[in-house]
N, C-alpha and C positions, 0 to 999 in steps of 0.2 A: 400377508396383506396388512398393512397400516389401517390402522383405527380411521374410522370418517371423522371429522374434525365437525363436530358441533358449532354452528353459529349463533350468536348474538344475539337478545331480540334487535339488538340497533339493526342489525341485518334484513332487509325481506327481499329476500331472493326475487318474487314475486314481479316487485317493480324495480327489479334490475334490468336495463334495455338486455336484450336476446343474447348477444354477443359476448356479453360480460356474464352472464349468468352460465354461461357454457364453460367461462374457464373458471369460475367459481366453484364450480360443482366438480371440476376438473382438479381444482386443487384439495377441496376435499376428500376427495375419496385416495388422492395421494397422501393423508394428512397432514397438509401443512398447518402449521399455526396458524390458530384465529392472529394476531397480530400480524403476521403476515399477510393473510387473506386481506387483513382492513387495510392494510399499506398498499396491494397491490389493485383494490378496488379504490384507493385515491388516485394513484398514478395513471388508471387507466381513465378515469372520468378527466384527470386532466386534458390528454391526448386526446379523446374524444370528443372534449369539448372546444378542441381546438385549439388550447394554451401551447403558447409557443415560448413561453416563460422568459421572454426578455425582458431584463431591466432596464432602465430606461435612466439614460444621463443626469434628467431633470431629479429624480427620487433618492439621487445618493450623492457621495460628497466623502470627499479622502479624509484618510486615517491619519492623525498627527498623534505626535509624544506619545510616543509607543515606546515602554522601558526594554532595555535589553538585559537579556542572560547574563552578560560581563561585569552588569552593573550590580548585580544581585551578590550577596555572600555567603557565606558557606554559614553553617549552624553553628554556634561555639560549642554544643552541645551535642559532641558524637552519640553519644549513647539517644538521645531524641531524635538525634536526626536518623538514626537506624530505626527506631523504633513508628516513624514515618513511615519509612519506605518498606518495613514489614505489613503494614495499611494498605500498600500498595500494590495493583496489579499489573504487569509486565503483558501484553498482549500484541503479538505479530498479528498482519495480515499476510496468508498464507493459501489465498484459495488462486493464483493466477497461475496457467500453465505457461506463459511468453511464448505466447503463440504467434505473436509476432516477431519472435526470432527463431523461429521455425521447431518452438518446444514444443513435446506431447506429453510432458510429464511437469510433475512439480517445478514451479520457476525457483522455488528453495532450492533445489538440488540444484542445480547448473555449477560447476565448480567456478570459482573466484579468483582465487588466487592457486599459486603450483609453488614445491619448494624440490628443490631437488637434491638429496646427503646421498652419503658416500661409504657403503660398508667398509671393513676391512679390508675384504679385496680388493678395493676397488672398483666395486658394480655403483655404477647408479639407482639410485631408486626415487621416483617421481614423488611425492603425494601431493593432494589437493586438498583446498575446504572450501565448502559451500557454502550461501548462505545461510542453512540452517545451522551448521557448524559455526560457525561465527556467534550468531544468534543463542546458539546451547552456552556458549560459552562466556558468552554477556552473563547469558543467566549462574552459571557456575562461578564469574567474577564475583558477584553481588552475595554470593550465598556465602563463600569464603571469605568475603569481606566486613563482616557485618549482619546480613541480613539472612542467615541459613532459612528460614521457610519462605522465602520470596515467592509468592506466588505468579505460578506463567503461565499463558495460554496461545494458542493459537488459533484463530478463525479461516479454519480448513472449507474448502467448497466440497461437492462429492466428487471433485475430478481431481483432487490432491489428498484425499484423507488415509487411503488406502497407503500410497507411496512412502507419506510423510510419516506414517506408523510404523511399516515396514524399516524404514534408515532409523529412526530412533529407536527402536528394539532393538535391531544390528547391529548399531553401533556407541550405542549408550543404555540399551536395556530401562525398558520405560518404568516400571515399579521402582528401580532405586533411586532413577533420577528424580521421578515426580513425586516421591509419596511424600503425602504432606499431611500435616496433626490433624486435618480435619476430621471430625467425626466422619462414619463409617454410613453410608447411605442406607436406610433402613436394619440397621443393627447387623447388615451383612458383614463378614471376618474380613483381613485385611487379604486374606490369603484369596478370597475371591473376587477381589474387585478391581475393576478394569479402569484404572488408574489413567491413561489416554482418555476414555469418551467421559469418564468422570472429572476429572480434575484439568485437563488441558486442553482437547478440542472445546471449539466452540462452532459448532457445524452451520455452515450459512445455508439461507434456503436456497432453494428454487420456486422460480412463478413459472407460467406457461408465456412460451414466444408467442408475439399475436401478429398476424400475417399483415399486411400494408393495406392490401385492396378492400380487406372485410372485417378488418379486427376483430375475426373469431378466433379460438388458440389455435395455434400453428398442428397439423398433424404428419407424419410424418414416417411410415409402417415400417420403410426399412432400416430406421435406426431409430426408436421411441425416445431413445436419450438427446436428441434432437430436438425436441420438442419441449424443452426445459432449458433456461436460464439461469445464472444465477443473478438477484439484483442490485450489483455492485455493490462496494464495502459501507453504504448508506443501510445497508441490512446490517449492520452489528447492533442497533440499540433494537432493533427488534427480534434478531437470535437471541440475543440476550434476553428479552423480557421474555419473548416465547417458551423460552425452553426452562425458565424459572433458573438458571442460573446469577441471572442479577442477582433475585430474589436470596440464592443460595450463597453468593460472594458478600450483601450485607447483612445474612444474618449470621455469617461466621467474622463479622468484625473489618470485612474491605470497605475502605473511606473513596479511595480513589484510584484511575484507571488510567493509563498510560499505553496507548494504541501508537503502533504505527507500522510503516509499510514493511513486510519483509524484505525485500530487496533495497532497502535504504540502512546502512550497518554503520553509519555516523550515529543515528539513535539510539539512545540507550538511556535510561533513568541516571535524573539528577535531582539530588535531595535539595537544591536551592529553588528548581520550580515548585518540585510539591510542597514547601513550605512558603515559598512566596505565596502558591494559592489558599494558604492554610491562613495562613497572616492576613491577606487579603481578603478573603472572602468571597472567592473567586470558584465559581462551578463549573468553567466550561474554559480552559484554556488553550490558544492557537497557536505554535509556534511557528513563525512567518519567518524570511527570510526577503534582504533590500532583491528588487527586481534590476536586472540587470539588461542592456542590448537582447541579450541573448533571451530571456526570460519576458519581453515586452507583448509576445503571443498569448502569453498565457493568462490563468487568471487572477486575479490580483483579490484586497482585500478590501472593504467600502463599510460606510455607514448609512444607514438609512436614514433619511429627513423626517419620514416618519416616524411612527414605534419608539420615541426616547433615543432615536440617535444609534440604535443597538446595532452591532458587527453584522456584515454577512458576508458571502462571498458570489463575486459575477466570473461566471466563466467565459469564454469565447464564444460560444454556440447562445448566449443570452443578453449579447453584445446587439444591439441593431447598427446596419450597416454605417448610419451616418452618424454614429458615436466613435467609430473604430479608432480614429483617429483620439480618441481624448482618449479610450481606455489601451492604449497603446503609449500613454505619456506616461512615462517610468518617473519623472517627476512629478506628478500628479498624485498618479496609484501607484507609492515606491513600496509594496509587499505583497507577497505571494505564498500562498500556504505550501507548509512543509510538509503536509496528512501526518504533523508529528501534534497529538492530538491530548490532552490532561483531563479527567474528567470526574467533578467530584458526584461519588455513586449513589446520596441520594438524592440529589437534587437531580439525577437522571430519573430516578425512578419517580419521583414525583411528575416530573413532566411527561412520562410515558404511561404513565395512572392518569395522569390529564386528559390523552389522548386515546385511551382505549391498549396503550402497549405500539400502538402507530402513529410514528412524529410525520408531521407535512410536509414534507420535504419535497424541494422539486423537482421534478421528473426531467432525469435524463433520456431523449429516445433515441436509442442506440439502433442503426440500420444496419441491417446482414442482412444472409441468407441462410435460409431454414438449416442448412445442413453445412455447415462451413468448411467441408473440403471438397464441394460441390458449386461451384461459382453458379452453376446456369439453374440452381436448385431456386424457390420462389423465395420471397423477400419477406422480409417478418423485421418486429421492431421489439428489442431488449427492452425493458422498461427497468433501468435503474437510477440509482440516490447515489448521493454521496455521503461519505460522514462528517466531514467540516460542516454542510451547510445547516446542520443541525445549531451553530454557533448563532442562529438567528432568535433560537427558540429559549436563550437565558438571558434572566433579566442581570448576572451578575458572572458575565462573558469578557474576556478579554484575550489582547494579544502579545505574543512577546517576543523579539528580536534577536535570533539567535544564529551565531555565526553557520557559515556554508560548513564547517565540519561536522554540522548534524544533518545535513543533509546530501546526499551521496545515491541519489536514487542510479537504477540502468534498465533501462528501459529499451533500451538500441545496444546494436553491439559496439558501437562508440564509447559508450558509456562503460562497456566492460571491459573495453581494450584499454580504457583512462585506469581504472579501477586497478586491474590485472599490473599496472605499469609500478615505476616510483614515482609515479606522482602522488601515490596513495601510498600511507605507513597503516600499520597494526599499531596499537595502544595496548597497552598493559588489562586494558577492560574490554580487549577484544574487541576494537572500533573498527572501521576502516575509515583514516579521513586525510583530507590534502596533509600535503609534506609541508612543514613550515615553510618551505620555500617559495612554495604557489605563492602565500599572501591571503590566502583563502581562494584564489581563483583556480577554477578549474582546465586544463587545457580542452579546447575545441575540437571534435574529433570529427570526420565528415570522413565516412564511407560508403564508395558507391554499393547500391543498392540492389546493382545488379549482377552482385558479385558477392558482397559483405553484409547483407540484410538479415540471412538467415546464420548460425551458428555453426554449419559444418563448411560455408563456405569461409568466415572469421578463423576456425581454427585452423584452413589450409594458409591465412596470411600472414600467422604467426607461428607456425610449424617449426620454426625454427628458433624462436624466440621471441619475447614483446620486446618493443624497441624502448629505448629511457623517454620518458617525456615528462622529466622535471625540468627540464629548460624549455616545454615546449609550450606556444601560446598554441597555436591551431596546427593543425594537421588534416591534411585532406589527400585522400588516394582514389584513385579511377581508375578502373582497368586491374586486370590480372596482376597482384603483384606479391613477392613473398620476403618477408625479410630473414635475414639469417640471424646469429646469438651477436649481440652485442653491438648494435645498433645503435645510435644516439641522435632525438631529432631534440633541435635549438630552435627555439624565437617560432616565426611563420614556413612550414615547408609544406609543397605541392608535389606527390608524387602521382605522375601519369602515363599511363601505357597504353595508346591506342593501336596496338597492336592484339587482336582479341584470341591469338593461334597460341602466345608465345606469356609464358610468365616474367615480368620483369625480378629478377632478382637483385635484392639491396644488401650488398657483401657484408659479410661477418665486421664486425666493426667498424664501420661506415660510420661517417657523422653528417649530418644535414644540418646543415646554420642559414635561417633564414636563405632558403632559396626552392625553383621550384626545379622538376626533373622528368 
């Protein structure tokens, strides 16, 4: 049983309305962090009080002379510029299972890329690497390069932590890889210490799901883990201060933190941002990316009219209907976060001292259902954050302009078919980013949904092999369809099969050049 987590006096249960004071007590005695507790007693008073958190056209005003990455230069001074980036922490987000490509396990693990050598005999033999494979090996770039104790972590949910331990003991054995000079947590030996929950996890919370009709916590007998959340990657600055790891990263010497999406493998530490920030004097930096057609949905990057002018970010869901149209003008709002995130560590911790350990952030409410492989199960609402919008809350925040090879997120299995392709190279630091060819632009991949949405039906369409799509602008398929090795699509091509009995197959070295089929 976890220790009950002691509150606050800022706390009184007392005159908490009814409904909140049930999942307060709820998280308690699960012991979440006081820090937690206070973040999710903001969140909920927002939603209860009705906030619907739109920003509003009139309160904000586009981002101009925004420097870019390209424009910055390297350090003349290798030995400083390693010695920066030994300051520096490497941090994935690691807690999603891609549940919307029909994952039940770590989204890390999903393989990426396949190579396929050739013994002696002549046997084939397949292998893959995943994202965290990629990502290990970012980190092993950087150690051999320069920076041997780089320090790395990963912000695991409890629906990945177990998986993501298991493949790194297996296959990289976590004691050698991780052990780092730090002193020894309570003078314990080196031989005893669990180098994973010590030095690498950074374990995100959980709050209770709160039902729609009654916002009391969701309950749930036949599966309790149901009944818990996790509240999006806007929980990293309060894992962190809760679990006193902040605490533990600046009192062994970390200046600055470097977060971003596990499944984005364009990312990776560059010593020209963390000394731009250093030179600067810069606490909170965003790296954005121009918005494009494709990109004019989402959410972009603004200034406030109020507060000194300071950065935030508007998403779509805080868009009011009769603004859609301006926040949809990609000349306008020409940037959109890359969640590739710089963050100097103590001017975090000062503003999380500010706050009790919980920043304000605003409240995403996420609608499901209580039990999500249960459609007819009752309706409950996620309460999460984000971690960009935390960019609202420094007074010395800024943004910077960095080409689409840092950003390579896969979200759809579009996105992994583009990946998986030659459209995408390996780098020497173990990148994945567009082929010089693209120009930076990505090919467009559009798979029906009712076929290609989940991941076992994706890997029946390339069973055969992924097709080339370094010549390809867009690509769009419908219907049953499989292609064989050595395929090549060009320019715009539409392949479609309304035939629902029969697989269309696309012969072994086929080329498609602008056209549809």
């Amino acid at each position: 049983m976890p220790a009950i987590t002691a509150l606050p006096p800022s706390v009184d249960l007392a005159a908490l309305r009814p409904s909140l004071k049930t999942s307060v007590v709820k998280m308690q005695n699960a012991g979440v962090s006081v820090s937690c507790i206070l973040s999710f007693i903001q969140q909920y008073n927002l939603i209860a009080g009705g906030s619907t958190g739109i920003i509003a056209e009139s309160d904000i005003e586009p981002v101009l002379d925004v420097p870019t990455l390209d424009a910055l230069s390297p350090s003349r001074d290798a030995a400083q510029a390693a010695a920066l980036l030994q300051k520096t922490v490497m941090l994935k987000l690691n807690g999603g299972l891609g549940t919307g490509m029909g994952l039940h396990d770590a989204k890390s693990l999903l393989p990426v890329r396949q190579s396929v050598s050739h013994s002696p005999k002549k046997t084939a033999k397949t292998t893959s690497k995943n994202f965290l494979d990629f990502i290990i090996q970012q980190v092993l770039y950087f150690r051999e390069n320069g920076s041997p104790h780089l320090r790395f972590m990963l912000m695991d949910s409890f629906s990945t932590s177990d998986s993501t331990r298991a493949y790194l003991e297996e296959h990289y054995g976590i004691a050698s890889l991780f052990k780092d000079p730090l002193p020894p947590v309570d003078g314990a030996p080196a031989a005893g210490r669990d180098y994973f929950t010590e030095e690498v996890e950074l374990l995100q919370n959980q709050v209770p799901k709160i039902r729609q009709d009654t916002l009391e916590p969701a309950e749930w007998p036949a599966d309790s883990k149901c009944e818990w959340a996790p509240p999006g990657h806007g929980d990293l600055y309060t894992a962190l201060y809760g679990s006193g790891k902040l605490a533990a990263l600046l009192a062994a010497g970390y200046e600055y933190l470097f977060v971003s999406n596990g499944d984005n493998l364009g990312a990776t530490l560059d010593e020209r941002i963390v000394s731009h920030m250093r030179d600067q004097k810069i606490d909170f930096l965003m790296e954005v990316c121009e918005r494009t057609e494709s990109d004019r949905k989402g959410g972009h990057l603004a200034r406030q009219r109020q507060r000194d002018s300071r950065l935030l970010l508007r998403e779509s869901a805080q868009c009011a209907r009769e603004d859609e149209a301006s926040f949809q003008d990609i000349t306008k709002y020409k940037y959109f976060n890359t969640n590739n995130l710089w963050i100097h560590l103590p001017a975090l911790q000062a503003q999380l001292e500010q706050h009790d350990g919980a920043l304000p952030l605003p409240v995403i409410r996420n609608e499901k259902t209580v039990d999500p492989s249960n459609k007819k199960s009752y309706k409950v609402y996620q309460l999460e954050t984000a971690m960009g919008a935390a960019i609202a809350h420094f007074d010395s925040a800024a943004a910077l302009v960095v080409p689409r090879t840092r950003f390579a997120p896969v979200k759809t299995c579009g996105d992994l078919l583009a990946l998986r392709s030659d459209a995408y190279i390996e780098t020497a630091d173990a990148r994945l980013i567009l082929a010089p060819a693209r120009h930076g632009k990505p090919p467009t991949i559009q798979l029906d949904n009712d076929y290609y949405k989940f991941i076992s039906g994706f890997e029946q369409l390339i069973e055969g092999g992924v097709p080339s799509l370094i010549g390809c602008n867009a690509l769009a398929v419908k219907g049953p369809v499989r292609f064989e090795a050595g395929v090549v699509i060009k320019g715009k091509v539409r392949i479609e099969n309304t035939d629902t009995e029969k697989v269309k197959v696309i012969e072994k070295g086929r080329v498609l050049d602008n056209e549809t089929i």
